[in-house]
Structures are given as structure tokens and as C-alpha cells.
C-alpha positions in Angstrom: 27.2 -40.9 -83.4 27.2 -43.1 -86.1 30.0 -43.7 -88.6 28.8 -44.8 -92.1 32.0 -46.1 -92.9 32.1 -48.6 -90.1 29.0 -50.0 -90.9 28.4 -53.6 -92.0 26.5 -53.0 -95.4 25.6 -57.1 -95.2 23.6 -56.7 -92.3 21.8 -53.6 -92.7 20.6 -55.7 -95.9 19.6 -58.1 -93.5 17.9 -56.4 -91.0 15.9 -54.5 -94.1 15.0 -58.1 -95.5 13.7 -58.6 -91.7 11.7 -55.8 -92.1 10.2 -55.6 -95.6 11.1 -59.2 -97.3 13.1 -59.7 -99.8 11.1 -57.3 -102.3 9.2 -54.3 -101.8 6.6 -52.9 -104.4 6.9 -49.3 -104.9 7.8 -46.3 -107.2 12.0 -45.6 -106.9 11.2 -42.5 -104.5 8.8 -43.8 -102.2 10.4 -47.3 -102.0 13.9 -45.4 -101.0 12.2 -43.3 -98.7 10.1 -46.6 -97.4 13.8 -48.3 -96.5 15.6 -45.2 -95.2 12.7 -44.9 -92.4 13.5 -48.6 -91.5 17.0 -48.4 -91.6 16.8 -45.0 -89.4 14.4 -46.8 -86.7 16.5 -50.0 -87.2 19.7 -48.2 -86.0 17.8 -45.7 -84.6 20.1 -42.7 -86.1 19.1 -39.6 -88.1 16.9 -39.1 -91.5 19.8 -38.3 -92.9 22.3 -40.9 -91.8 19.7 -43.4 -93.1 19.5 -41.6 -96.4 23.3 -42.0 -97.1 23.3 -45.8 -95.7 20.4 -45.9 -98.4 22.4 -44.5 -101.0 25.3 -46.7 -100.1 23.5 -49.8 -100.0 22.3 -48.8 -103.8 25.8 -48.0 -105.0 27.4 -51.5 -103.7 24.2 -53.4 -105.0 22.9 -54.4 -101.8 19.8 -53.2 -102.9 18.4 -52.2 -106.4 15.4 -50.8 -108.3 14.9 -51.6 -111.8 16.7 -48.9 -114.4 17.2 -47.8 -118.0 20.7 -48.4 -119.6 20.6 -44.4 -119.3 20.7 -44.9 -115.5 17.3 -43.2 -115.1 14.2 -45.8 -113.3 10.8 -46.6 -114.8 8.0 -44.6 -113.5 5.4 -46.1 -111.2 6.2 -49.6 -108.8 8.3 -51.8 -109.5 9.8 -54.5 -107.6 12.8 -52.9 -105.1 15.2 -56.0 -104.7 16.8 -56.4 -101.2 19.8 -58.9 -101.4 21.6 -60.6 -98.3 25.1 -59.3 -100.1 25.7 -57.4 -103.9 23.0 -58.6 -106.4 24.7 -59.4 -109.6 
């Protein structure tokens, strides 16, 4: 099984930006949803598992979608920003 903890957040980042490029175009739910269904056949682990490396990735700033100072994201896609370590 797979232990989210002991996974290297830097190269999950990497093997999404193998996968999708450093950008993908979509609306904050499908885009998430696009990169937890790589990440899951990447490591090749559960829906959920994925989803919590997802939500990781987001919280350290390995990955971000555009938001409001309120936290909440724009409606419609926008560009999903994949970086090789936290985006600033």
C-alpha cells in the first residue's frame, strides 16, 4: 500500500509535468480531477490516494490554480500551473 507521507512531492510534480506539460487548461474541478487520474495511473494506486497526493501537492504549492484573495477560484479554465518544486 502506499504511504502518502513517504512520498517524494518533487517528483510526482515531475512525473505530472511528463504527463500534461507544465500547464494544463481547465476549470479548478476538472483540471484536479484530470491530474489525480494521472497521478493514480502514474503510481498506479487508488482514486483516492491520488486525490490526497492531489490535495497535497496543492497545499505545498507544487501545483496551483488561479484564486481570489478569499481563497475561492475563478469559474471556467484557467491555466493549472505544474512546478518542478513550490511555485512562489
Amino acid at each position: 500500500m502506499l504511504s502518502v507521507e513517504e512520498v517524494d512531492l518533487a517528483s510526482l510534480a515531475d512525473a505530472l509535468r511528463a504527463c500534461v506539460g507544465p500547464t494544463l487548461s481547465a476549470s479548478y474541478l476538472r483540471g484536479k480531477t484530470l491530474l489525480r487520474d494521472v497521478l493514480a495511473r502514474h503510481l498506479r494506486c487508488s482514486d483516492h490516494q491520488a486525490e490526497e497526493l492531489i490535495e497535497t501537492l496543492e497545499l505545498q504549492g507544487f501545483i496551483r490554480f488561479p484564486h481570489y484573495a478569499d481563497e475561492t477560484h475563478p469559474m471556467g479554465r484557467r491555466q493549472w500551473m505544474i512546478g518542478r518544486g513550490p511555485l512562489g
